[in-house]
N, C-alpha and C positions, 0 to 999 in steps of 0.2 A: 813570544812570537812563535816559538817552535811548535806550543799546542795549538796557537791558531790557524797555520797552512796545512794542517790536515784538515779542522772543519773547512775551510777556504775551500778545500779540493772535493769534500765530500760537496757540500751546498754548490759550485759551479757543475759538476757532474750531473748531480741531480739534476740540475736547471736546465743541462742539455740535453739529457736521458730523456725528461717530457718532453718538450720544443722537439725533439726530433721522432719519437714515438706517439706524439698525439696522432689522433685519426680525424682531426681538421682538414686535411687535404683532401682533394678532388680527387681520387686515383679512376676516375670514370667521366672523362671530358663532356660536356655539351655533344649530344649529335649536330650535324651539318643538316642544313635543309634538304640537303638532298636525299642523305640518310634518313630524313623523318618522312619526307614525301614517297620514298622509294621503299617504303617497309614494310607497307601492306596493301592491299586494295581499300578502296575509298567509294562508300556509298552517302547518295542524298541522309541528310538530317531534316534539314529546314532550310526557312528562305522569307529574306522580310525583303520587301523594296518601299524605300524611303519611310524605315521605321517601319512599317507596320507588317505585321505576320504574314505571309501569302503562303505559307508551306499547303495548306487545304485546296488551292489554287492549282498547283503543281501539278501536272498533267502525270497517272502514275506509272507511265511507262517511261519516264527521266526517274524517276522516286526508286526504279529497282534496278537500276544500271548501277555497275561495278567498274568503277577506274582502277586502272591500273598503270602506275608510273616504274619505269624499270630503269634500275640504274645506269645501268651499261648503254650509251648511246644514246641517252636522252630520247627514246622512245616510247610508245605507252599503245594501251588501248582500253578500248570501250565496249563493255559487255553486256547487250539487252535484257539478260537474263529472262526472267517469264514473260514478261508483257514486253512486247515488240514497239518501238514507234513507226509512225508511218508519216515520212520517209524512215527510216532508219536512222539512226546514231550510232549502231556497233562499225568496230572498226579501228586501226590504227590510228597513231597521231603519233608527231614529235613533241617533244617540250623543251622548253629553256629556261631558268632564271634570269629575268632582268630590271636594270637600274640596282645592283647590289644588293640581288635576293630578293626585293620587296616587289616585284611582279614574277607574274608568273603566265608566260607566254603558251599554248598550246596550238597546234594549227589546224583546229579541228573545232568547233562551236558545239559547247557541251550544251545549251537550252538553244529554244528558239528567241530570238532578238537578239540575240550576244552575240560576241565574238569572242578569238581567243586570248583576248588580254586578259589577266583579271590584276588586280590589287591584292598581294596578299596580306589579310587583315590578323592574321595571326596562325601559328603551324605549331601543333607540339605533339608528342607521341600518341593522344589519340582522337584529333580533332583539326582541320583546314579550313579556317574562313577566309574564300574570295569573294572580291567585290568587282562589279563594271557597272556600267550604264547600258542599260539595257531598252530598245524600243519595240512593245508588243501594243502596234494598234489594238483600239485606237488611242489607248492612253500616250501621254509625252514621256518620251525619255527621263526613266528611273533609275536611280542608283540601287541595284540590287544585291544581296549580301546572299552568300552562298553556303550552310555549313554543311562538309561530306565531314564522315568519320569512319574508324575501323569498326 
């Protein structure tokens, strides 16, 4: 018995030595949506309504606007960059999360036919898909997908 509670203390040590020195754990959490939203400015990618591609479509004076979401106070703005629209789209906006993150409010209508609700269809460090329904006569209101990226 006496030579075996030394390996006993060697093999338990060891057991706990890994288990506690593995680099399995997470030492760098998940960001929060707001941290993924708020980390860089956001330009057009693409844009399909109901399935099918319409980025070509896109008028390209939305195509070189720069979003920008700023943490602090849920504020943001929109920046025409080289080609202007007429009316305009630069300008402030507020935004919010809602229904627990999974929309995404803004008070300011980033295309024409929307509004500022969208759905958010997915958000990760370097790509935003929103979706709404969107009505650009003279076609029927479409559900349109929105990708902005850094």
């Amino acid at each position: 018995m006496k030579k075996l509670l030394p390996i006993l203390t060697a093999v338990l040590s060891l057991a706990f030595c890994i288990s506690s020195c593995s680099k399995g754990g997470d030492s760098n959490p998940p960001k929060s949506n707001t941290e993924l939203l708020t980390q860089n400015s956001w330009k057009f990618s693409a844009a399909s309504a109901g399935g099918v591609d319409v980025s070509g479509s896109v008028d390209p004076c939305y195509k070189d606007n720069v979003i920008t979401f700023n943490a602090s106070g849920g504020g943001g703005n929109v920046n025409e960059a080289a080609i202007v629209c007429a009316p305009s789209t630069a300008g402030n906006f507020t935004w919010s999360f809602q229904n627990s993150e999974t929309d995404l409010n803004i008070s300011a209508s980033l295309f024409p036919g929307g509004s500022g609700t969208f759905d958010i269809i997915s958000l990760t460090e370097t790509t935003l898909v929103i979706a709404q329904d969107m009505t650009i006569p003279p076609f029927p209101t479409t559900n349109v997908r929105i990708t902005l990226v850094h």
